[in-house]
C-alpha positions as CSV (number, residue, x, y, z in Angstrom):
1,X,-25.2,-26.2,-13.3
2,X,-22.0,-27.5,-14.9
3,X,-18.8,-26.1,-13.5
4,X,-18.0,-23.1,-15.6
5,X,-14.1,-22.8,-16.9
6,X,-13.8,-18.7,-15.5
7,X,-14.5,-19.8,-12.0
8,X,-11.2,-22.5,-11.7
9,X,-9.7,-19.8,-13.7
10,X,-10.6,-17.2,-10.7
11,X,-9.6,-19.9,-8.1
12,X,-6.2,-20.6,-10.0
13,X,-5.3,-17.2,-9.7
14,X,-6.1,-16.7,-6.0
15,X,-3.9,-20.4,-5.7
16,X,-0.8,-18.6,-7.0
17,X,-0.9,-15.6,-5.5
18,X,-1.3,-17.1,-1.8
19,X,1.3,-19.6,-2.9
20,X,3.9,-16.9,-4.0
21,X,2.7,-14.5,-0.9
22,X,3.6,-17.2,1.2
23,X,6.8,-19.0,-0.6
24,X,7.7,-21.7,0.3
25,X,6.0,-22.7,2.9
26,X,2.0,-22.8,1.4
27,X,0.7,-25.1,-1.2
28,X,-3.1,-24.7,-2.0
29,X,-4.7,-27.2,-3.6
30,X,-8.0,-26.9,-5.8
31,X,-10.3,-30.3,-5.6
32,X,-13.0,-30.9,-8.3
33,X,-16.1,-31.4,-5.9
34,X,-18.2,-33.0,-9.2
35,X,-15.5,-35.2,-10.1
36,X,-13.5,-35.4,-6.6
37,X,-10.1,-35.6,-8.3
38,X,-7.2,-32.6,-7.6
39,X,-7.8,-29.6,-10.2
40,X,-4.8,-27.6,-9.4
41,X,-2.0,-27.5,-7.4
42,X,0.1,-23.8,-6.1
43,X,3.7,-24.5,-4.6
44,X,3.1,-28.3,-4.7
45,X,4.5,-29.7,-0.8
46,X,2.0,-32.6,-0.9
47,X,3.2,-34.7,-4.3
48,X,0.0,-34.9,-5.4
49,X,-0.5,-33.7,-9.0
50,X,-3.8,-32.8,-11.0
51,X,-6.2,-36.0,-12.2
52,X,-5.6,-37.4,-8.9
53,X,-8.0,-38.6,-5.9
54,X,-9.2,-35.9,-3.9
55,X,-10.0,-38.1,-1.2
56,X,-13.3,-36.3,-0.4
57,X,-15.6,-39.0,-0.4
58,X,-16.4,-38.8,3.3
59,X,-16.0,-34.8,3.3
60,X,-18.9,-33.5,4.8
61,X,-19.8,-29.8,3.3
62,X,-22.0,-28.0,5.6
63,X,-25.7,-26.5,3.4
64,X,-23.8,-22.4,4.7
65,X,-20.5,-23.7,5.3
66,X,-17.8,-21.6,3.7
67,X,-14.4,-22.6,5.4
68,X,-13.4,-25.2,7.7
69,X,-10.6,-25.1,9.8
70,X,-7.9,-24.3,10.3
71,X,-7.0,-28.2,11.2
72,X,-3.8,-30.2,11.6
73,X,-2.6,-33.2,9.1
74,X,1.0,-35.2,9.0
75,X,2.7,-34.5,5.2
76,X,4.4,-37.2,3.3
77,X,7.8,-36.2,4.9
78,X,6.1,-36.6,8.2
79,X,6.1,-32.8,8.8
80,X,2.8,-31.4,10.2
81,X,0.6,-29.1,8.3
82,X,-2.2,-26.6,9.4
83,X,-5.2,-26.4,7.1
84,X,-8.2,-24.5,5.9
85,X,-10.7,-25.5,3.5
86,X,-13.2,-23.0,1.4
87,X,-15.7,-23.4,-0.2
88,X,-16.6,-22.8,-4.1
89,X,-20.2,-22.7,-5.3
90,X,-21.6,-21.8,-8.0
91,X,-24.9,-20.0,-9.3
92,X,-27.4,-21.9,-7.2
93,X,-24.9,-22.2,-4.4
94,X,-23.7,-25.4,-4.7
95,X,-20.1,-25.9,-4.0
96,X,-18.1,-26.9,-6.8
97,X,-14.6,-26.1,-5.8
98,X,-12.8,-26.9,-2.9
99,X,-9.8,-24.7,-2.0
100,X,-7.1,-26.1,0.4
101,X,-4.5,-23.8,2.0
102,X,-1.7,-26.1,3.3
103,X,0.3,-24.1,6.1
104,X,3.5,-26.6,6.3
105,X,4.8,-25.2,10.4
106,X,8.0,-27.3,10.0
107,X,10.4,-24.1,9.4
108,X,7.9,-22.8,12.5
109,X,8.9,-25.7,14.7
110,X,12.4,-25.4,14.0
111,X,12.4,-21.9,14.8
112,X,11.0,-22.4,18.2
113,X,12.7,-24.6,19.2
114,X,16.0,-23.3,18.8
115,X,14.9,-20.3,20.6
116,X,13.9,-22.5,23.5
117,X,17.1,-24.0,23.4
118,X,18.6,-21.0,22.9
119,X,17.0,-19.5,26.0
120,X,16.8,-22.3,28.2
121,X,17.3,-21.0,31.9
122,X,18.5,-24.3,32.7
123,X,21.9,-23.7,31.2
124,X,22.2,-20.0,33.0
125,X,24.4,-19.7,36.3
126,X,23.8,-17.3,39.2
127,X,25.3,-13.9,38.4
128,X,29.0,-13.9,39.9
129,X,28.3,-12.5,43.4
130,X,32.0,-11.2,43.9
131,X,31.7,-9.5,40.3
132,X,27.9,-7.9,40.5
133,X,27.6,-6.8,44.1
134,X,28.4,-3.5,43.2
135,X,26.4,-3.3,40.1
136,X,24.5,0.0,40.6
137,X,23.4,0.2,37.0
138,X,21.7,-3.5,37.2
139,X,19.7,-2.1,40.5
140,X,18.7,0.6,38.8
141,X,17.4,-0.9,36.0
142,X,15.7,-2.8,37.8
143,X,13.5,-0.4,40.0
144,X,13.0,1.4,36.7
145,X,11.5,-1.7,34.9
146,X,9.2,-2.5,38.4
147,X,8.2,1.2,38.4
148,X,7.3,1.2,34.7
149,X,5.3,-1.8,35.1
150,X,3.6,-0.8,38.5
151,X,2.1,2.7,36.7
152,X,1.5,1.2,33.7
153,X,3.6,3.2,31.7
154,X,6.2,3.0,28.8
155,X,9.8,4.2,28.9
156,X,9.7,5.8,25.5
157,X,6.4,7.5,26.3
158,X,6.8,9.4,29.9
159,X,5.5,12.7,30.6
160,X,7.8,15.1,31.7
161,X,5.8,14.8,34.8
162,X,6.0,11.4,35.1
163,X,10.3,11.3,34.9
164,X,9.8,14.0,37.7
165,X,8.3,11.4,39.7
166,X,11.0,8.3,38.7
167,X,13.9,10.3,39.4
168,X,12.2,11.5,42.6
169,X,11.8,7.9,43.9
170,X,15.3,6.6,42.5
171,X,16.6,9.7,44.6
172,X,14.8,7.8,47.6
173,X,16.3,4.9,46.6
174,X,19.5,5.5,46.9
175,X,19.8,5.5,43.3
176,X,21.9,8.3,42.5
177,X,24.9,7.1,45.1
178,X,27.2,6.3,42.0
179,X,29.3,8.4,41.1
180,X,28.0,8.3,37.4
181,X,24.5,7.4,38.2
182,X,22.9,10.6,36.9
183,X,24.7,10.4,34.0
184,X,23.7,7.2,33.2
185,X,19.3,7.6,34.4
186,X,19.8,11.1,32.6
187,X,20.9,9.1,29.4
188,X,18.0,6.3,29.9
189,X,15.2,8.4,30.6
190,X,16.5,10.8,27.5
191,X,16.4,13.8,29.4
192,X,19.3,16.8,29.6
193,X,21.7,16.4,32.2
194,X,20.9,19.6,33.8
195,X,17.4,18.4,34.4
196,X,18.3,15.4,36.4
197,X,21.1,17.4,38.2
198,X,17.6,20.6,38.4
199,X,15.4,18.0,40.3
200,X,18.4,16.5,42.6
201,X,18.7,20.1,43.9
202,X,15.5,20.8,44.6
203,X,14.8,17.1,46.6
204,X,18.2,18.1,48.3
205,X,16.8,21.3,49.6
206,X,13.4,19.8,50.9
C-alpha cells in the first residue's frame, strides 16, 4: 500500500510541535522508508535537507518494533546527540515512516559542567577556626538536619508533636545556651516564641 499524503501530513505536524516544544535544542527528522531519502526536517541541527539520503540501508526495523532508543550519535559540530527512532506503518502494518527525535545535550553538558566547576570542593578551605568556634547557629543546624534525616521527617512538614520532641533533644543538647538561640529554633521550626520558651519551662521543671 502506497504511502498515503495525510499520514506525512500527521507526522509533519507532530515534527513541529516537538520541535517548537522543545526550541532549540530538538530537531526531528521524518525518513521516507520506501524511498529511504529525508521527508521532512523540524528545527533543522543536522544540515540535512529533504531529498536527501536517509542512510537507512542497514537499519534493521524489528516485525513489533515501535521505537528504538534512546541512543547516542556525534553532530556535524561534533556535539553529541541522544536519539529515538519511531516507527510509522501504515494499513497492513508496514512501516513507512521513520521519525527521528534528535535531543542535541550540548547546552546539557555545558550546564553541568559549570555547576561542577562551580561546586568543586577542591577549591573550598576549612571553615576559619578562630571565626566559627562559637558558631552556635551552625551546630544547630546541624543537629536539626541529622535529626530530620534520622526520623525521616521534613522540616516544613512536622507535627506539633514531632517539634515537641526536636526542641526537647536540642534542650539536651545544649542547644539553647545562646543567648538568642530560642529566638532563632523558634523562627526555623515556625513556631511562636512562647511555645519554645512553654516547653523550655516545663523540661526545666522535670
Amino acid at each position: 500500500m502506497p504511502n498515503t499524503p495525510s499520514q506525512l501530513e500527521l507526522l509533519r505536524s507532530v515534527a513541529d510541535g516537538i520541535a517548537a516544544l522543545f526550541f532549540p535544542n530538538v530537531e526531528v527528522v521524518i525518513h521516507d522508508l520506501a524511498t529511504n531519502k529525508v521527508a521532512y526536517l523540524a528545527n533543522n541541527l543536522s544540515k540535512r535537507k529533504p531529498g536527501d539520503d536517509a542512510g537507512l540501508d542497514d537499519f534493521e526495523l524489528g516485525a513489533d518494533a515501535k521505537v528504538t532508543g534512546p541512543y547516542e550519535k556525534l553532530n556535524w559540530d561534533g556535539k553529541k546527540m541522544r536519539s529515538v527512532s519511531i516507527a510509522a506503518r501504515d494499513g497492513q502494518g508496514n512501516p513507512s515512516y521513520l521519525l527521528c527525535i534528535n535531543l542535541s545535550t550540548g547546552t546539557f553538558e555545558d550546564a553541568r559542567n559549570a555547576l561542577d566547576m562551580f561546586l568543586s570542593v577542591t577549591r573550598l578551605q576549612p571553615q576559619p577556626q578562630q571565626l566559627f568556634k562559637d558558631d552556635w547557629q551552625e551546630k544547630i543546624n546541624t543537629f536539626l538536619h541529622e535529626w530530620l534525616r534520622r526520623e525521616s521527617a521534613a522540616l516544613g512538614a512536622l507535627t506539633r508533636e514531632q517539634k515537641k520532641l526536636l526542641v526537647r533533644d536540642l534542650y539536651h543538647e545544649g542547644a539553647f545556651k545562646a543567648k538568642s538561640a530560642a529566638d532563632y529554633i523558634a523562627n526555623v521550626l515556625s513556631m511562636g516564641r512562647a511555645t519554645v520558651y512553654k516547653y523550655l519551662r516545663e523540661l526545666k521543671q522535670d
